[in-house]
Structures are given as C-alpha cells and as structure tokens.
N, C-alpha and C positions, 0 to 999 in steps of 0.2 A: 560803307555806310556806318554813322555810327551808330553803337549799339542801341543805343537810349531811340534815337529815331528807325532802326528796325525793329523794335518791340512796339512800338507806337503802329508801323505798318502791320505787323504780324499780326497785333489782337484785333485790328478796324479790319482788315479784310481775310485773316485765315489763313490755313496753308494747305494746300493740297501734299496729303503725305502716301508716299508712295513707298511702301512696306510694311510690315507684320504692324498691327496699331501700340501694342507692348501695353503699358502702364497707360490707361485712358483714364477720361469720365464721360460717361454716355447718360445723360437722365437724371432724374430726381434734383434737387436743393442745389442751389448754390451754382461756381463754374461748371456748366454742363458742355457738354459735344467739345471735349476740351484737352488737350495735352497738355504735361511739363515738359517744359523745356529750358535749358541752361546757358543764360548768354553766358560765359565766365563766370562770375561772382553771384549774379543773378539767377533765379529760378523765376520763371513763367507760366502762365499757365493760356495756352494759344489755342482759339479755335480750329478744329479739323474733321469731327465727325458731320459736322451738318453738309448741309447740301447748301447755303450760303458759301461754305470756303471751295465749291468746287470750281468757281469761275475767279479765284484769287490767282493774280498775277506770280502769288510766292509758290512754290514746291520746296520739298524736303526729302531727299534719299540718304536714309541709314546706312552706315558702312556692315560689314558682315558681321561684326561684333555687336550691333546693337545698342551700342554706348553712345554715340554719336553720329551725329548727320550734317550732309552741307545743304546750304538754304539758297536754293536761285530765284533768280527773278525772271519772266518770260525766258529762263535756260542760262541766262548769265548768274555766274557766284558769287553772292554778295555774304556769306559770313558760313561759322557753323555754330553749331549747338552740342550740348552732352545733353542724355538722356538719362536722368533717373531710374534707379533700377524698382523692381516691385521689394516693397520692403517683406523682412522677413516676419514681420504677425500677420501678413495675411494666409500663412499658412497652416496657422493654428484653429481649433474649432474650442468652442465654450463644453462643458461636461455635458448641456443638453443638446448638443451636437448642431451650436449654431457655427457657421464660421465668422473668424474675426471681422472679415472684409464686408461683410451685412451687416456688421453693429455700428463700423465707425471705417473711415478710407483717410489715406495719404492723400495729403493737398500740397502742391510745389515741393520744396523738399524736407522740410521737416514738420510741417503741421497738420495733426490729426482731428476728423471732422467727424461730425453727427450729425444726424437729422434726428431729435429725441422722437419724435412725435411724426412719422410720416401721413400724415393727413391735415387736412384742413379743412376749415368749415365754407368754407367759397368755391374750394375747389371745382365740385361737380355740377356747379351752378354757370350757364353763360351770363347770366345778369350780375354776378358777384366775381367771378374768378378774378384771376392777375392774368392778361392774357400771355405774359411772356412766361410763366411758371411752368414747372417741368417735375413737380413734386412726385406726381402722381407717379410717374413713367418709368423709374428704378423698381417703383415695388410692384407696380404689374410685369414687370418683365423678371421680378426671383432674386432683381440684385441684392435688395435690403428687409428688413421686415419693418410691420405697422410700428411695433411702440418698443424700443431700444429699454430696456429696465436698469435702474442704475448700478445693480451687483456685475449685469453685464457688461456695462462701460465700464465701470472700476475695471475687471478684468482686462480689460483690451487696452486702457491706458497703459495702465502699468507694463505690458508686452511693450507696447510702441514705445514707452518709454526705455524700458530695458534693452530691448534687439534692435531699434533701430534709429536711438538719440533724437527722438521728437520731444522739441522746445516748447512748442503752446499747443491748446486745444482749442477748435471756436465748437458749439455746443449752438448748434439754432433750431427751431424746430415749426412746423405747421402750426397755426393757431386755432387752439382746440375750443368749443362750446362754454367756454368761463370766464368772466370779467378778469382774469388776472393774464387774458391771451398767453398762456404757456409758461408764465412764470413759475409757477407753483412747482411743476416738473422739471424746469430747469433748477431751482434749488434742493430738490432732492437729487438729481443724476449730478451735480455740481458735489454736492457736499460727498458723496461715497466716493467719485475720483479725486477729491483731494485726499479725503480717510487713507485711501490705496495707495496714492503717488503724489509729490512736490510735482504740478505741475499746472503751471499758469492756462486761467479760462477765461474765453469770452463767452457770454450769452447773449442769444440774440431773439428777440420777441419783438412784438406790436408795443404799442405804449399801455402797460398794464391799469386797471380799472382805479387803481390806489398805491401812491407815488413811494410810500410803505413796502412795497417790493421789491424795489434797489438796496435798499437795507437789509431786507432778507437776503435778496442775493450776492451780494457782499458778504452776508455773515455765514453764507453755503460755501463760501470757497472763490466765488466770479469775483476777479480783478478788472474784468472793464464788460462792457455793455455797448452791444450793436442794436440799435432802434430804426427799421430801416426805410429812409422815403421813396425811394425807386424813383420817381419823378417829383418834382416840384414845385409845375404851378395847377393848379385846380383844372384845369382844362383837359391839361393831361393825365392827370391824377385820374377824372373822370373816365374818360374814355379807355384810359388799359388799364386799369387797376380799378373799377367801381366799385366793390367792396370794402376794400381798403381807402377807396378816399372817403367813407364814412365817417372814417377816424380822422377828425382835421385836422389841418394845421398847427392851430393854435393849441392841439390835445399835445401832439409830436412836439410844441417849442416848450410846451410848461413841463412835461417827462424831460426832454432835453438838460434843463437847468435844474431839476430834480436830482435828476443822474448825475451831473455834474461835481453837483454838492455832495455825494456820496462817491462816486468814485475817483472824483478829482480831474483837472483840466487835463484834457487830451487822452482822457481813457474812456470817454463814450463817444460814439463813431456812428455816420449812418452812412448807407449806400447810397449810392445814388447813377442811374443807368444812364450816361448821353446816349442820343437818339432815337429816344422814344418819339420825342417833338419837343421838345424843353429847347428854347434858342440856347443860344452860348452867351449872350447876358444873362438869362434865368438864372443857368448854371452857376455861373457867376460870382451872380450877387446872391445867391443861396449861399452858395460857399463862405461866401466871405461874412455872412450872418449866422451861420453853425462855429465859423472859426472864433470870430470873435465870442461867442460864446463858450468856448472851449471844446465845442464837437469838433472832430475830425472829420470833413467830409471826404467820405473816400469816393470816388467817381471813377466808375469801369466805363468801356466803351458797349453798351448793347452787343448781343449775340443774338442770329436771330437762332431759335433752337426746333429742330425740327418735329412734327405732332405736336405742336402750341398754333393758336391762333395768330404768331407775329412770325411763324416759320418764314414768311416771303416777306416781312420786314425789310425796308433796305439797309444794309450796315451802314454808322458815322462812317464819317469824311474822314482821314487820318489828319488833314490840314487841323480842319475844327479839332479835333482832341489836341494836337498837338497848342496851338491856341489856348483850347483851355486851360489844359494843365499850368501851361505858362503863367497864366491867371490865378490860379488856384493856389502855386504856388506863391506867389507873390501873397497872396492872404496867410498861406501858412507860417510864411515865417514873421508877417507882420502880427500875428497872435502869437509866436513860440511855440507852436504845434509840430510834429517829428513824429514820423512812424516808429523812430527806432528805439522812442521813448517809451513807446505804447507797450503795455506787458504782456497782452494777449492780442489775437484774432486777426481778422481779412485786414485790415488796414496796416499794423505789424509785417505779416506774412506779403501784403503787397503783390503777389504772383499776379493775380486778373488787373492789374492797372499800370500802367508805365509813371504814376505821378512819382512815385518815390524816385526818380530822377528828375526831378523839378523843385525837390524840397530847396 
C-alpha cells in the first residue's frame, strides 16, 4: 500500500498496538490518545490510546528493540514504521523542581509544544465547552501544570533545542477571562523563548478583541499564527463547539486578513476537524476561501478521544479524507500555499494530517 494512502487509513481508523505504549500522548491540547510514527521520511502522529482504535482493522507490533514495528491489516503486512525515541529534555527538572515534560512535550519528530495556559473559560460548562476538547484531562491526571511561566519555557526550549535538534515550537493555549483570548500571554512566553533560543513560533489563540495583537505578536518573537475553526458551517459550529461559535464567522474572516497582512501569505493557518458533520463541500469550499486569502487551511481527520462528550463519535470515512485532501490540494497550489514554506507550527510539522501529500 502506498505510504501516503496508509497514513490516510492509520489516522481515520487508528491502530491497535500491541506493546509497551513508549513515547505517547494521552489527554490535554492538541493530537491527544496519539502516537508518532515514522512512514520513512515522514513522521505521524496515529490514533491508539482510545477505545475508537480498538475495533480498527490495523495492528502494530514492535520488534524487541523498540525502534520499530510492522503494521498489519486483519494479520496481513502491509508496511512498517520507526518509532521515535523519548527525547533527551524530558529528563531534566526546572530549579523549582518541575520536570521538563509538564512545561512543554515532543510533538512528531522535532517540534516542541505548550499549552501556556491550561484552562479555559467554556471548559466546565456543558452549554459552552468544545465537546471534542481534552484540555482539562493532562492536568487532572499530574501530566502538566495550570499556567506554563515564560522563564520556564525559556528554559525547556533552549534544552530541546540543544539535546534534541527541535526546529519549531507551536505555543497555544486555553482561552482565559480577557478580550485579548490569550494573546497577551502568548507575547510574553514568545518574547523570553526567543531572548533564550533562535527558534521559530507559532501561536495559537481565538481571534483577539483588537487586530493590534498580531503586531504585538510578531514583535514578541511569533513568526506565524494559528486562529482555529474546528468546524465550518454554523450548524456545526453550534452544536459541538457552542461557546466558540459565539465568536463568528465574520470575527474569524476580518482576524484572518489581519493576520495576514502582518504575518504574510501562508504563515497564518487554521484548523479545521473533518467529521464533526461539516459535508466535504463545506470543507471544500472553506478551504478554498481561507487559501485564497492566504490562510492555510490545515484539515485533520477527527479523533474521537475518550472522557469527552464525542468519545463514541464515529471516525471519518478514509475514502472522504482521502477526497478531500485531493480537493484541498488542488486550492493549495492554486493560491501558492506549501507547508514547507510555513516557518512555524501544526500545518509545517504536518504529523496529525496526511495533506502534505497532496500539496
């Protein structure tokens, strides 16, 4: 099978892995219930802790070394993978004796992640949350703490940067009680990890109160900006995201071109999840209205993640992603859009999405 269309199957239906789990992500922000995994050239990041990937057609057994696994399919072998090793800052602790791996974590293979701010203001609410979010779940289980300080990012960059040649950082965080949704703290933990280390940043927030904050954060050190819609059209927006689809549209498309004009075509990016219920025209023709505007729309396939309200979600179709991307791609190159262009963040790093084989 080729690789591009087994990573398209891996992250739509999961893999059942069968050995020690090694280097995961279980919980909190971002790819959660998630492995890396290494087609070749490529690093992944494939659903396997939920209980979603238990009834996937794929398994995965590690050889004794740990480094590697073959990938079958109902017991036939369709490919293998390298595994990432645990990098070497997560073994160091800060002076106040936090350890590294609660301030910031390895994402695919060389990009390092934060959640500045682990809280959110929807969170504990069922009439406001995001029903597919997972924020909460790392820091009631000890993995990370509430509020990352920036002397302490500084510090852990600079490790991951020295011990373990990590290229970008994405920087996102819960959106805290202030018109400027988390901005204000993403430019102070931005500006002390550039002070610290050369090393490229994305941040990622809601669309701030005043368009005035991309300019700050640009002049803290962030090279590109994640604004992110999870879903699309109103319908959906409403019913799993209710809090956030307060924030409209039309708020998200004038940030959008904002952004633009400060951090330049193809260095602001937003997410966007198929199969929440967004058709694959939505998708689509979103995409193709973010590109021509110079956002990147980066489109992962849904996860459903387990202790969230969408845990029994059904996973996308691999046909449909496979479909879309096909689509997406085609806008992308019809605007000059290229991940490989982008200088920071998830759409760069590309692990949770198969599109970057479709540029």
């Amino acid at each position: 099978m080729p690789a591009n269309d087994l990573l398209v199957e891996l992250q739509c239906h999961g893999i059942r892995w069968q050995g020690a789990d090694g280097l995961t992500r279980k919980g909190g922000a971002g790819p959660s219930d998630h492995k890396a995994l290494s087609l070749g050239e490529r690093t992944a990041m494939v659903p396997m802790l939920n209980r979603a990937s238990l009834d996937s057609p794929y398994s995965a057994v590690p050889d004794e070394s740990g480094t590697q696994a073959l990938i079958f399919r109902e017991g036939l072998p369709v490919g293998e993978v390298q595994l990432p090793g645990v990098p070497r800052f997560y073994g160091l602790t800060t002076a106040d004796g936090t350890p590294y791996w609660k301030l910031a974590t390895l994402h695919s293979r060389d990009v390092l992640a934060t959640t500045v701010l682990q809280h959110c203001i929807r969170m504990n609410e069922a009439a406001t949350a995001c029903q597919f979010c997972a924020i909460g779940q790392s820091l009631a289980a000890g993995k990370t703490i509430a509020r990352k300080r920036p002397a302490q990012l500084a510090e852990v960059a600079r490790a991951a940067v020295e011990l373990d040649g990590v290229k970008h950082m994405v920087m996102t965080t819960g959106t805290p009680q202030t018109p400027d949704r988390g901005a204000a703290i993403l430019c102070e933990s931005a500006a002390a990890v550039t002070a610290a280390v050369n090393l490229p940043i994305q941040a990622q927030c809601e669309p701030p109160d005043d368009n005035a904050w991309f300019q700050r954060l640009a002049d803290s050190g962030v090279v590109s900006l994640g604004m992110h819609l999870e879903a699309v059209t109103d319908e959906v927006r409403q019913r799993i995201m209710p809090g956030k689809a307060g924030v409209p549209l039309t708020r998200y498309f004038d940030a959008f071109a904002a952004a633009v004009s400060v951090f330049g075509r193809g260095q602001v990016s937003t997410y966007i999840l198929a199969g929440l219920g967004d058709s694959e025209d939505a998708i689509a023709a979103m995409g193709e209205r973010l590109a021509a505007l110079g956002v990147y729309p980066f489109v992962v396939p849904f996860v459903p993640i387990d202790g969230t309200p969408l845990a029994h979600h059904p996973k996308p179709d691999s046909a449909f992603m496979q479909r879309l991307y096909s689509r997406l791609g085609v806008s992308l190159r019809r605007h000059g859009l290229h991940s490989e262009r982008i200088k920071a963040g998830c759409a760069k790093c590309g692990a949770c999405s198969a599109l970057k084989g479709y540029e």
